[in-house]
N, C-alpha and C positions, 0 to 999 in steps of 0.2 A: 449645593449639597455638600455635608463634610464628608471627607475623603480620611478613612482612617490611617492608620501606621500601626502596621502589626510584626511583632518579633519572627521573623521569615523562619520559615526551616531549609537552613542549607545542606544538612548533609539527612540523607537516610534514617541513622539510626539517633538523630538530635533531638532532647526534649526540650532543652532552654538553651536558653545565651546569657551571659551578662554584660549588662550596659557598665561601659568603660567613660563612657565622656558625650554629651552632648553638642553637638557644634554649632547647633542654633539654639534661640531662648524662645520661652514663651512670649507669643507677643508678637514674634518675626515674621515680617512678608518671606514666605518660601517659594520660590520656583521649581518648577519639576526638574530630577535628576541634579539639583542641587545637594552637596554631601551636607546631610542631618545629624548623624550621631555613628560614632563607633560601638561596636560589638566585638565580643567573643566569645567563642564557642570553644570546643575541650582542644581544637586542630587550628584553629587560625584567627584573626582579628582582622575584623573586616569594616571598611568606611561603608555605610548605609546611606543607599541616595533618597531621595524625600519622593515618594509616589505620586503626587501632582505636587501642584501650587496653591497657594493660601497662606492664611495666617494659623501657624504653629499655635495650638490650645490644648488642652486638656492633659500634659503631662505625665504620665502615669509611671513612671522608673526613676530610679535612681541614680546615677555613677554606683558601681561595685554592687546595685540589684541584681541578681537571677532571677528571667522573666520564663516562664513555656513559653512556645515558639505559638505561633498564632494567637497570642494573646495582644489585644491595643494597648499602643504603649503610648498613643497621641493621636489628635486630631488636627485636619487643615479645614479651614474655614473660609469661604467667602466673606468677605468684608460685609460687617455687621451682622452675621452669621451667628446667631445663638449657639450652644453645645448641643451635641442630643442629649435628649431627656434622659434616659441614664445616667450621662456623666453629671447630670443636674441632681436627681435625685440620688444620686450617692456621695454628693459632696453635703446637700442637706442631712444625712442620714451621720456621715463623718461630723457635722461641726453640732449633731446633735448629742453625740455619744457624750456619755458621762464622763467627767475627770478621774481620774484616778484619786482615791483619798489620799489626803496628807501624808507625809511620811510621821509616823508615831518618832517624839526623843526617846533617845537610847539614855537609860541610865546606866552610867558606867562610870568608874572609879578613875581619880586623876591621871593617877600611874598607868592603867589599862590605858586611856587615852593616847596619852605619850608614845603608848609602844604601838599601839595600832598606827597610829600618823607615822610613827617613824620605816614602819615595814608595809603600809601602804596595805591595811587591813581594811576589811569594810567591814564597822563594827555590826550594822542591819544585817548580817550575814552571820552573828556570835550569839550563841546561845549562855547568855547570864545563869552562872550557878549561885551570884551571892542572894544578900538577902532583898526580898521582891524582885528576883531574877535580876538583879545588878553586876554587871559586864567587869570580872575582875581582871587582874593581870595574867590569871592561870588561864583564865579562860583567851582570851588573847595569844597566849605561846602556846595553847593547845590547838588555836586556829591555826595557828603557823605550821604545826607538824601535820596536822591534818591533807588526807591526798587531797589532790584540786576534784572539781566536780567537771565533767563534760557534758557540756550540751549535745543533747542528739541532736544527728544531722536532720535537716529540714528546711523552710523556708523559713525565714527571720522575718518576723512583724516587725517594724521599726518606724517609727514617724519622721517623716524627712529632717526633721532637725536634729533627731538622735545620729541620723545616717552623718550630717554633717559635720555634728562635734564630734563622732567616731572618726570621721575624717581625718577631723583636726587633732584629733589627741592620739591618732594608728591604734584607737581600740580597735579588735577583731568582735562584732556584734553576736558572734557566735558563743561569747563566751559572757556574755552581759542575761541575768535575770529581768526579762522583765517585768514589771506591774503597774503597767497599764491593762486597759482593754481586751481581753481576752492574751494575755503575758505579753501584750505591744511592749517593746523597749523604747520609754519614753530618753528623750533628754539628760530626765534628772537621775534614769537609772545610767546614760554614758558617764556623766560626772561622779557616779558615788563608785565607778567599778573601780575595782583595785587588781590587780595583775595575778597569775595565780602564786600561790608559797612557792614553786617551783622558782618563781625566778624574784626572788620580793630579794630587794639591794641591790637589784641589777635595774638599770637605766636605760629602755628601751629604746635606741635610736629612731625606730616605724616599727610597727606589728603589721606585715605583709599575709592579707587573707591567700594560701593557696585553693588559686581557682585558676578555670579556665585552661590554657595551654601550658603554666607552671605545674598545675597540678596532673595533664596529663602527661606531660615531661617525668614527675613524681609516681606516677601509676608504670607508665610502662618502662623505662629506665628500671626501676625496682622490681616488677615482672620479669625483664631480662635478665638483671644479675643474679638475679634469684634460681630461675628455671632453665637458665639458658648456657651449661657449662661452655664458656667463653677458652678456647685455646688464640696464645696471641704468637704471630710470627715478625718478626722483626730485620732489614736490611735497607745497606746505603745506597743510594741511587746519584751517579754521575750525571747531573743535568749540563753538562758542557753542549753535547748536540741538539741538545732539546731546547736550550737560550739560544742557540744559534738560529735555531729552523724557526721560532717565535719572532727573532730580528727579523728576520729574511717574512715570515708573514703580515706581520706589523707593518711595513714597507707599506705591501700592498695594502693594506687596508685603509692606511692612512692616506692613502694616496685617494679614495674614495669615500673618505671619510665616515668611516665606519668602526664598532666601538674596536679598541684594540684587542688585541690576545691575552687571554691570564693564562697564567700555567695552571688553573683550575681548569680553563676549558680544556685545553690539550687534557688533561690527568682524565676527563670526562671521556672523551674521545678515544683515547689508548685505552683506560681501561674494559671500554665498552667492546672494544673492539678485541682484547684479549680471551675477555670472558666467555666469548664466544668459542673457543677454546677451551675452557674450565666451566662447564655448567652448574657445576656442583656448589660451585659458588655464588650462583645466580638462581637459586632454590629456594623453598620454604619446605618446612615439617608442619603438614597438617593433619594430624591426628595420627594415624599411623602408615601415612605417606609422605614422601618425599616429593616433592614436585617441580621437577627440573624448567623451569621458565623460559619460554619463547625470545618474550620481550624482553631487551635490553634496555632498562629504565633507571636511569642514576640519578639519585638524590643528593643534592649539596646541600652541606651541614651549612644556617647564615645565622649567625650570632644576632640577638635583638636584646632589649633593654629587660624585655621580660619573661625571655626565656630563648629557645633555642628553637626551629624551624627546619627542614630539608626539604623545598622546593625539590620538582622533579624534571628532570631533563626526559622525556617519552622518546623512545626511538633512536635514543644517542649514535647508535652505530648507522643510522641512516642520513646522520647531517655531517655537514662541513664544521671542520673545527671555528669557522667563519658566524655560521649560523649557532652555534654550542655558544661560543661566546657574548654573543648580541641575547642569547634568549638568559643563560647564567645572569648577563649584568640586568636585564629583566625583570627578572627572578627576585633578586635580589632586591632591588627596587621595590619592587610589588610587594615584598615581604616586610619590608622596614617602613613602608607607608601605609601599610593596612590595608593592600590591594589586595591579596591571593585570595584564589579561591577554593573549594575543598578539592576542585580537579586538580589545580595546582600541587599537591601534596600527593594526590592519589598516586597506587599501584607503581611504587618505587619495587624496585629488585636487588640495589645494591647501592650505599650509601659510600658518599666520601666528604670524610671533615677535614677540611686544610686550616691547620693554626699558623702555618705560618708567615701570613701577616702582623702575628700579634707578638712576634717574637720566638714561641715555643719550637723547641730542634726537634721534641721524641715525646710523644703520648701514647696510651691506650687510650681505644672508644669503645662504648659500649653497643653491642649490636641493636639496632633499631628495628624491631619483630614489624610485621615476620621475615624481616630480611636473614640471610644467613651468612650475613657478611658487611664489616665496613670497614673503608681503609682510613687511617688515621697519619696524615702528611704534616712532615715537618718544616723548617723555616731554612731555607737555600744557604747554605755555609761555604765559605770557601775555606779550603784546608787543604795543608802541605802532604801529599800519596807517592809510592813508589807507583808508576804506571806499568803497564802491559812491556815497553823494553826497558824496566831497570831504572829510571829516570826518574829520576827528585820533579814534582810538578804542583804545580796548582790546580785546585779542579773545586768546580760547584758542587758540593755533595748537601744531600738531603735524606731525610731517613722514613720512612716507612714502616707501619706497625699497618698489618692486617688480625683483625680480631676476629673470628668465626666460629659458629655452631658447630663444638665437636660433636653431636649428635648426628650431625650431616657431613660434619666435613672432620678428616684426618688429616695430622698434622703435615705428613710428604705429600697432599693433595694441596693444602694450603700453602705449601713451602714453596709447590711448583710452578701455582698460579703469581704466587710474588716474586718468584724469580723472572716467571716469561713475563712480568708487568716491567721487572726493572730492565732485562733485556729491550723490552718493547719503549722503551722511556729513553732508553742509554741512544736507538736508534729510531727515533719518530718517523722520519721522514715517510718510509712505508705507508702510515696512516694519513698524510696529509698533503696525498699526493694530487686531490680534486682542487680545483681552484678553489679559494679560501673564502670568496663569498657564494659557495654554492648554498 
């Protein structure tokens, strides 16, 4: 009996996904819990295990489709297994459908020609003022000034081979007429499209669709800078004790071979452990309350290819910087291979983005709603300080930006929470005094 493959709903309020890549072809012996095809959704990208075993049939997505969530997106089949009748009588129904008519010649003037080719006009889109409606050169530079036209948002008809030369050529299909079948965007409408006047002379390396977690990266990011008057507080933090007590826990770990310490998990742990101190900073504004948070829930910012992530650490102040660190490198993992899942990301309180592994000393971040706070860490510098007696010295200094919701938070409340972080940082040990694989 066929076993379908339907677009799951993982989170609550999810209507679709869109399929990113396939990792089986039609035609494939599949065994259950075998990984079938990547997805995304608006919070995370996720490897899709294949529901039973059979052979992979009746394909119904794309790459770069938007599918509803419980919709079949394929079929498994026992060997020699027919389709069901549905997927039979709609693929007769498909190769019955009419072609679309010919595309009509464009009569148009040599010169009008030239200019359309050259600024990458589509002449089927110019209305001819000469005589018998003949496409002159005005009319072409009039297409040029002309605003671009925007497709309403929707789902895009498109026939897999348009999907594929869009592919190939980084058309956005959103922005393509079509006329085919009820406006299907055939093939021969990807090849005729021409780019909007907006950018005509300019040479499009990819035209990247925002979808999925770019686009809600795009949504909320601009919600917050928007809504969310951002005060930012800024100081250096001496990591001399804090490398030290990392050496001294490293030992151990390795001694049991266990993942090492990053100074993101300590930053996890101290801050977790601070905030409990500062609640104010561990808060959301929900309509016209403020709601000072229990749980101590930290989010680490993990840079990915297409966009940006913050996994969450649950319960930070209740683990070993031991355990912070095996679950961060986790995390992290999971997020760069398309493991997370929407719990993974849920019910964060308070976010921290460390750049510097990538080199950067000093950034703002932007607060990550409804968090009312995120610390923004810089890249470990050694630099020549006058010390506490007088003393020319060397010291690991690193700098710290907290950015927070002045609506919630005042700048001497934000000031003080940065201070008892960097106090708390300058002397860890306090914090890490449980055995290191608890």
């Amino acid at each position: 009996m066929a076993t379908k493959v339907i677009m799951p709903k993982l989170e609550m309020a999810q209507e679709s996904a869109t399929i990113i890549e396939w990792l089986k072809h039609e035609g494939d012996q599949i065994e259950k819990g075998e990984p079938l095809l990547v997805i995304e959704t608006d919070k995370v990208t996720v490897e899709l295990e294949s529901p039973g075993s059979g052979v992979l049939s009746s394909v119904r997505g794309d790459p770069g489709e938007e599918i509803p969530v419980t919709q079949v997106i394929a079929y498994l089949l026992e060997p020699g297994e027919e389709p069901p009748q549905e997927i039979i009588e709609e693929e007769i129904e498909r190769a019955l459908e009419i072609p679309p008519p010919p595309i009509p010649q464009v009569d148009v003037t040599p010169v009008a020609k030239r200019l359309a080719t050259t600024h990458g006009v589509d002449l089927g889109t110019v209305v001819g003022t000469g005589p018998k409606g003949q496409i002159t050169k005005e009319d072409v530079e009039a297409a040029l000034t002309a605003p671009a036209v925007v497709t309403p948002p929707g789902k895009i008809r498109a026939t897999p081979s348009a999907r594929r030369l869009a592919r190939e050529k980084g058309v956005d299909l959103s922005g393509v007429k079509g006329t085919g079948p009820r406006g299907q965007v055939t093939a021969e409408d990807v090849a005729a499209y021409s780019p909007a006047p907006g950018i005509v002379g300019l040479t499009p390396l990819e035209t990247v669709p925002l979808r999925g977690i770019r686009r809600t990266i795009a949504e909320r990011m601009t919600h917050s800078f928007q809504t969310t008057p951002h005060i930012f507080v800024s100081l250096r933090v001496d990591m001399s004790f804090l490398e030290a007590e990392r050496a001294r826990l490293n030992e151990e770990v390795e001694a049991n071979q266990f993942p090492r310490i990053s100074v993101t998990a300590i930053l996890v742990k101290v801050t977790a452990e601070v905030l409990k101190d500062h609640p104010w900073l561990n808060s959301t504004l929900q309509g016209e309350e403020i709601i000072l948070l229990s749980d101590l829930n930290i989010g680490v910012a993990v840079a990915l290819d297409g966009g940006l992530i913050a996994p969450v650490v649950h319960h930070a102040d209740g683990k070993s910087v031991a355990e912070i660190a095996a679950e961060v490198q986790d995390l992290a993992t999971r997020a760069r291979t398309n493991q997370l899942t929407p719990s993974h990301v849920a019910r964060g309180t308070f976010t921290i983005s460390n750049l510097g592994p990538f080199g950067v000393e000093q950034f703002t971040a932007i607060i990550n709603p409804p968090n009312a706070a995120i610390l923004a860490v810089g890249a470990i510098r050694s630099e020549v300080v006058v010390d506490e007696l007088g003393e020319i010295v060397v010291r690991p200094l690193v700098w710290m930006t907290l950015a927070a919701d002045h609506r919630i938070v005042d700048g001497a409340v934000a000031a003080k929470f940065l201070t008892a972080l960097k106090d708390a940082l300058e002397d860890p040990a306090q914090y890490l005094q449980s055995k290191p694989l608890g």
